[in-house]
LUMSEKOL-417374 format. One record per residue (C-alpha): residue number from 1; residue in one letter; x, y, z. Coordinates in Angstrom, 3 decimals. Layout:
N
{NUM 'A' {X Y Z}};
...
This chain:
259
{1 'X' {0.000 0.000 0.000}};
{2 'X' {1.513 3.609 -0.632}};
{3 'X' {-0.345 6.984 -0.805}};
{4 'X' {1.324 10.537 -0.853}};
{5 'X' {-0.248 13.610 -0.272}};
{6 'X' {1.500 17.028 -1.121}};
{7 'X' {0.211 19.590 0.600}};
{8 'X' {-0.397 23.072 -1.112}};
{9 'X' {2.450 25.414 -0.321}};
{10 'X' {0.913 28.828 1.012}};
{11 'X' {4.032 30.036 2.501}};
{12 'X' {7.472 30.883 0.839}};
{13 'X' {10.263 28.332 1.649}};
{14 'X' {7.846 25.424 3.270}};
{15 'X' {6.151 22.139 2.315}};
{16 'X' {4.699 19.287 3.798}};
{17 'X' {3.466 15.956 2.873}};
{18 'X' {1.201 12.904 4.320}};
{19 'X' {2.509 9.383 3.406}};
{20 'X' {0.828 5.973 4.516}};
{21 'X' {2.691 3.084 3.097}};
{22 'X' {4.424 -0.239 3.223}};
{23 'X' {7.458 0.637 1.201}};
{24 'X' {10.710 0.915 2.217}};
{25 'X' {12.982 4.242 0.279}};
{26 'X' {16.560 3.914 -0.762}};
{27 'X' {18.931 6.355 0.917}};
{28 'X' {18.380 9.694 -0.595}};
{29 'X' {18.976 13.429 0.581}};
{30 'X' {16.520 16.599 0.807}};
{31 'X' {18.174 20.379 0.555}};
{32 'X' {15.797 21.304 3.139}};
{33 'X' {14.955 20.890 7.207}};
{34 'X' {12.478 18.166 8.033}};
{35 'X' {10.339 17.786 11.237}};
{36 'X' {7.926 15.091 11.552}};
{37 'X' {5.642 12.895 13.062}};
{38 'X' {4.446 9.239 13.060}};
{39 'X' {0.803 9.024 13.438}};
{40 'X' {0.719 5.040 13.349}};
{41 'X' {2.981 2.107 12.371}};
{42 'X' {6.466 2.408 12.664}};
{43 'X' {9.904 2.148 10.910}};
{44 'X' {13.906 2.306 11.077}};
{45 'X' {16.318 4.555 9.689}};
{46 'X' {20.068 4.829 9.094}};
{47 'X' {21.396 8.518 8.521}};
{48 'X' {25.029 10.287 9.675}};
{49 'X' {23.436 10.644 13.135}};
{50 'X' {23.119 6.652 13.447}};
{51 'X' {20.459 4.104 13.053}};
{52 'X' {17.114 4.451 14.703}};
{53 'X' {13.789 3.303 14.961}};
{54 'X' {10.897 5.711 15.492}};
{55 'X' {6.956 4.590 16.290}};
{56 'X' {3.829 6.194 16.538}};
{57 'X' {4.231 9.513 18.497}};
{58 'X' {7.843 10.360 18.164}};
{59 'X' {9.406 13.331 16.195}};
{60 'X' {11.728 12.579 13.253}};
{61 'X' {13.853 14.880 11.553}};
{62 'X' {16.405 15.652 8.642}};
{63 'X' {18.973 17.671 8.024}};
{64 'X' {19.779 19.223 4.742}};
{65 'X' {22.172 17.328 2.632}};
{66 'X' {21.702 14.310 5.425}};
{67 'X' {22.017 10.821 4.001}};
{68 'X' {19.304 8.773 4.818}};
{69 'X' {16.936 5.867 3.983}};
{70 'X' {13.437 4.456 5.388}};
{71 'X' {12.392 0.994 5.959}};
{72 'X' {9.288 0.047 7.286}};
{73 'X' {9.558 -2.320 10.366}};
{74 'X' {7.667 -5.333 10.011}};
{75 'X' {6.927 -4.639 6.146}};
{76 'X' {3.876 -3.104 7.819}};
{77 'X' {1.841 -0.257 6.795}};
{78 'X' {2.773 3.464 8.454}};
{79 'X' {1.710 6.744 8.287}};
{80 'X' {3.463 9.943 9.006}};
{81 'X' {3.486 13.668 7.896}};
{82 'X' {7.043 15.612 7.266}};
{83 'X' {7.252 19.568 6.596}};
{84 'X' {10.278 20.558 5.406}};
{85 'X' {11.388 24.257 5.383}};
{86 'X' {14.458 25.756 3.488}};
{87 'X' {17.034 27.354 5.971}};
{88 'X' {15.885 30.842 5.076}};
{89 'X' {12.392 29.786 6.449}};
{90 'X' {13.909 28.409 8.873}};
{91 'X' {15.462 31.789 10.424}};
{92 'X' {12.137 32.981 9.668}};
{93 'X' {10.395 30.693 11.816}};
{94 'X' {12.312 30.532 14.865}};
{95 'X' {13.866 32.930 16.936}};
{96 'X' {17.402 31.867 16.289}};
{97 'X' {19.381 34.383 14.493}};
{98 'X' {21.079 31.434 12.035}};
{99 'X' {19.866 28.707 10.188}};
{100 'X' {23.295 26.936 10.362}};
{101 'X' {22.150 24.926 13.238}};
{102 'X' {21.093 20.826 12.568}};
{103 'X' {19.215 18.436 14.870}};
{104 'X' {21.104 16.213 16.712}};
{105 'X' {18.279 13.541 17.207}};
{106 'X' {16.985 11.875 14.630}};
{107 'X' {14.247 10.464 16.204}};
{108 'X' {12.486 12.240 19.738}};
{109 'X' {10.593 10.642 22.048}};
{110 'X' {9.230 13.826 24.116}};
{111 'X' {5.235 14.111 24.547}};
{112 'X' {4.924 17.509 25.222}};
{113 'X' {7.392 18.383 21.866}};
{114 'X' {5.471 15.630 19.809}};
{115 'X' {2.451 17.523 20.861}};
{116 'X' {3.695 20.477 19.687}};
{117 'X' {4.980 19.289 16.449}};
{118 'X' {1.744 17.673 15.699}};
{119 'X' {-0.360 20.856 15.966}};
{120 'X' {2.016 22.608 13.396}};
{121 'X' {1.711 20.078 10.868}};
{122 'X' {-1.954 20.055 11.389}};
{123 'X' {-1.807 23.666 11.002}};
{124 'X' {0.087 23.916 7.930}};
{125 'X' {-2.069 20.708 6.234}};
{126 'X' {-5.491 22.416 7.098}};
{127 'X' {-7.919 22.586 4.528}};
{128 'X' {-8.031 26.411 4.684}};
{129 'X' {-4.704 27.229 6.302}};
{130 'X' {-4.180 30.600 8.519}};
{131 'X' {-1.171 32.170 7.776}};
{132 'X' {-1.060 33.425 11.211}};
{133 'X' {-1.592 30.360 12.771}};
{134 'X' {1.020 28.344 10.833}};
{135 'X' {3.361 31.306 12.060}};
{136 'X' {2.996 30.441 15.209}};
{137 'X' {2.932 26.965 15.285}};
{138 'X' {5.848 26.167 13.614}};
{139 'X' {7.807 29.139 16.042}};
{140 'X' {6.426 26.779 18.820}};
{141 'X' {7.632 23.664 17.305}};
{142 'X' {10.951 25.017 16.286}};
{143 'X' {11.200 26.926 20.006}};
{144 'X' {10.892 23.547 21.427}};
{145 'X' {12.927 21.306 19.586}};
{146 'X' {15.617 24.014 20.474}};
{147 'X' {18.198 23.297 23.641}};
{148 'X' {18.996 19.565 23.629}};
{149 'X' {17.907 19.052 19.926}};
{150 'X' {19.680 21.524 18.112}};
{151 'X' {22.939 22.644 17.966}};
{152 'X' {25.456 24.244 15.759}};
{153 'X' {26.200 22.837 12.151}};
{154 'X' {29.679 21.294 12.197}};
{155 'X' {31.865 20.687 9.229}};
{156 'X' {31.959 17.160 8.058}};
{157 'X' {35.431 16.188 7.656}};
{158 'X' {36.339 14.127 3.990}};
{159 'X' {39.459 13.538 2.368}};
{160 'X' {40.822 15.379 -0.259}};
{161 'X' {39.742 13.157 -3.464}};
{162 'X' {36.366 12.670 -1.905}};
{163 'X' {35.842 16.576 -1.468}};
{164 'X' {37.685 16.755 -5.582}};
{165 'X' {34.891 14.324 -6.517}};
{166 'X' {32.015 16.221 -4.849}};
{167 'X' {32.617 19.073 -6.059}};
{168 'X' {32.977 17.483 -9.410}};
{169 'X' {29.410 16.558 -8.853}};
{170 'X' {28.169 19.801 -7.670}};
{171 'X' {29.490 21.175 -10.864}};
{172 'X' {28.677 18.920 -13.562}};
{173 'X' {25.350 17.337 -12.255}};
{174 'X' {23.639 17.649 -15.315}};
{175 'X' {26.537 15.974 -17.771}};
{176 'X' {26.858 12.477 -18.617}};
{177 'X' {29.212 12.270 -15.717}};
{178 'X' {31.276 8.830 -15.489}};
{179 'X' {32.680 7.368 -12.113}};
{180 'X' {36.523 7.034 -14.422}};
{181 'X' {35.561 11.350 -14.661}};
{182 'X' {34.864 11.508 -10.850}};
{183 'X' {38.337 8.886 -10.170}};
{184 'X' {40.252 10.940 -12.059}};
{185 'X' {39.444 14.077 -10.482}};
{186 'X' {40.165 12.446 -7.131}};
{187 'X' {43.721 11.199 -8.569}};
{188 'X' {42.103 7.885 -7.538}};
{189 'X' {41.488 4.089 -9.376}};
{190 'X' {37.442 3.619 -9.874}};
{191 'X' {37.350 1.085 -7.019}};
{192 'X' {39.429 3.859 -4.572}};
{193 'X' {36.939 6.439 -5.730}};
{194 'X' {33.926 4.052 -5.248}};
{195 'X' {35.487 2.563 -2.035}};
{196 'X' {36.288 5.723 -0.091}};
{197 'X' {33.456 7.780 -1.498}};
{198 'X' {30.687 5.512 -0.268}};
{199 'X' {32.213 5.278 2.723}};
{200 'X' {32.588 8.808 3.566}};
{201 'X' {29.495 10.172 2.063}};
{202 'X' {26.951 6.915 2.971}};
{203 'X' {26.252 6.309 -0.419}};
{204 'X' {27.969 5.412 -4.334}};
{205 'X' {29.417 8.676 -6.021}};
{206 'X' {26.168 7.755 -8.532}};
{207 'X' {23.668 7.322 -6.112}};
{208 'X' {24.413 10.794 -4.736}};
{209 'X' {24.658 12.187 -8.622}};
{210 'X' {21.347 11.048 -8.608}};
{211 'X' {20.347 12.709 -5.499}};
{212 'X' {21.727 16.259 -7.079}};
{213 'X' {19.278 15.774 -10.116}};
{214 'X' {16.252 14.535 -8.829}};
{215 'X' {16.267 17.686 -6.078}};
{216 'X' {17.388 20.279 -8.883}};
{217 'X' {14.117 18.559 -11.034}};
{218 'X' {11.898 18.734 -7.696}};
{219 'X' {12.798 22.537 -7.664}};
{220 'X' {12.098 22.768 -11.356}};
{221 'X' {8.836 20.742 -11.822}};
{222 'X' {7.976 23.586 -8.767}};
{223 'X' {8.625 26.607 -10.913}};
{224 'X' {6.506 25.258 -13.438}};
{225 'X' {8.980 23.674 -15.975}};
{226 'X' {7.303 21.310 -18.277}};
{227 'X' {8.223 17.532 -17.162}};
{228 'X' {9.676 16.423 -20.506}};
{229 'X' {12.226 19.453 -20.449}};
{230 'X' {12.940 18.711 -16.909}};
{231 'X' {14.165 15.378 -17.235}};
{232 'X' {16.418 16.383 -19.979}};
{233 'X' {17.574 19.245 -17.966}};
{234 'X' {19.031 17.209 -15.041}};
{235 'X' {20.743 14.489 -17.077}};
{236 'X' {18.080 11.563 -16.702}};
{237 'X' {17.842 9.607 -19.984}};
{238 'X' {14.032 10.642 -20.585}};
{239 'X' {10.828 11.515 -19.073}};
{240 'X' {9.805 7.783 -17.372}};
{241 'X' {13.773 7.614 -16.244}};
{242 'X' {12.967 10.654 -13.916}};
{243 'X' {9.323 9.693 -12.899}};
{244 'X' {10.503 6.181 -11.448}};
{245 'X' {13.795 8.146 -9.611}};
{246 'X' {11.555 10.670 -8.293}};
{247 'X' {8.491 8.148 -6.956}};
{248 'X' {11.024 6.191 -5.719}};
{249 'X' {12.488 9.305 -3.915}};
{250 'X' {9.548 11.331 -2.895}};
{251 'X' {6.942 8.705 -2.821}};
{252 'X' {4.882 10.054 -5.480}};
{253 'X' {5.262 10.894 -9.617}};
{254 'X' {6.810 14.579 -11.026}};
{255 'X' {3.027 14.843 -12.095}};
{256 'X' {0.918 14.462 -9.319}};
{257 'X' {3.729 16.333 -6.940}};
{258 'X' {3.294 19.012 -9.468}};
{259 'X' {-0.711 18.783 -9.554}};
């Protein structure tokens, strides 16, 4: 079973989704904050913070650029709801004066916060959503994930050819971008760039190449692009090559994410 529900966006910077399902997503990134909750079910996570499992009532979260996947315990059905803000809305939001800091906890098992973080997504998936209200309930929920939840961002330390094939990435996203391209860059063999790559980054230098196009196509199927043009924009081989990357991403098509 698997149904995703995008939200409308009212306000600049946020979004937020309602997912029931059995299925269990590949390790992927977003470029945004997440907060969350699990209404039912349950399921277990690895990220950079650790591996976790999180049931009905607790708080998740994400950092941006954070490796992670999502495997439902059991194979059984769960629901949650995510919204994930940009770091600008972030600032906006909260009463912190930089959006530089991350969560430390992955997963947060506090009923008064998961209270909290419940009525903002509530607020911000209302049928006719207050802009005022949302305001204020996501200040609340950021105010109290603060103190033993958040802390500063902290530079994640790579070697050299890892950080040469990154930015390699970063820079040529949308090329036909071969891992003998990325091993070179690194002054590296392919199996030293695939080796030390995936095990400094949590994933294969492709998997993340995929992760760069799939968000820059998320962004663009957002500002209206046409799908078609989209795909061929971020380097995917055509059309259904992007729809099956993104579902399996995001849980639901380009199409109805756009609709």
């Amino acid at each position: 079973m698997h149904k995703a529900i995008r939200h409308t966006p009212i306000l600049e910077g946020l979004e937020a989704v309602s997912i029931t399902s059995d299925r269990s997503f590949p390790r992927h990134t977003h470029d945004t904050f997440g907060i969350g909750y699990i209404e039912r079910g349950g399921q277990e996570s690895w990220s950079g913070r650790g591996l976790v499992e999180a049931g009905a009532g607790d708080v998740i979260t994400v950092n941006p650029g954070e490796i992670h996947d999502g495997l439902a315990l059991g194979g059984k059905v769960r629901t949650w709801h995510m919204v994930y803000l940009t770091p600008t809305a972030v600032a906006r939001f909260s009463d912190r004066d930089s959006a530089r800091d991350e969560f430390t906890a992955p997963v947060v098992r506090h009923p008064a916060i998961a209270r909290t973080v419940s009525k903002a997504l509530k607020a911000t998936m209302a049928r006719a959503p207050e802009i005022d209200r949302i305001h204020e309930a996501l200040f609340l929920a950021l105010s109290a994930m603060k103190g033993a939840h958040v802390a500063p961002g902290h530079a994640r330390e790579r070697s050299t050819g890892v950080e040469r094939m990154l930015a390699a990435i970063h820079d040529q996203w949308s090329e036909a971008l071969s891992l003998d391209t990325m091993a070179k860059a690194a002054g590296m063999s392919r199996f030293q760039a695939l080796r030390c790559f995936t095990a400094e980054v949590g994933m294969t230098p492709y998997a993340y190449l995929t992760q760069q196009r799939v968000n820059t196509a998320r962004r663009m199927i957002l500002n209206g692009n046409a799908l078609a043009d989209t795909a061929i924009a971020c380097g995917f081989s055509d059309q259904s090559h992007m729809t099956r990357t993104f579902a399996r991403q995001f849980g639901v098509t380009p199409g109805k994410y756009r609709a």
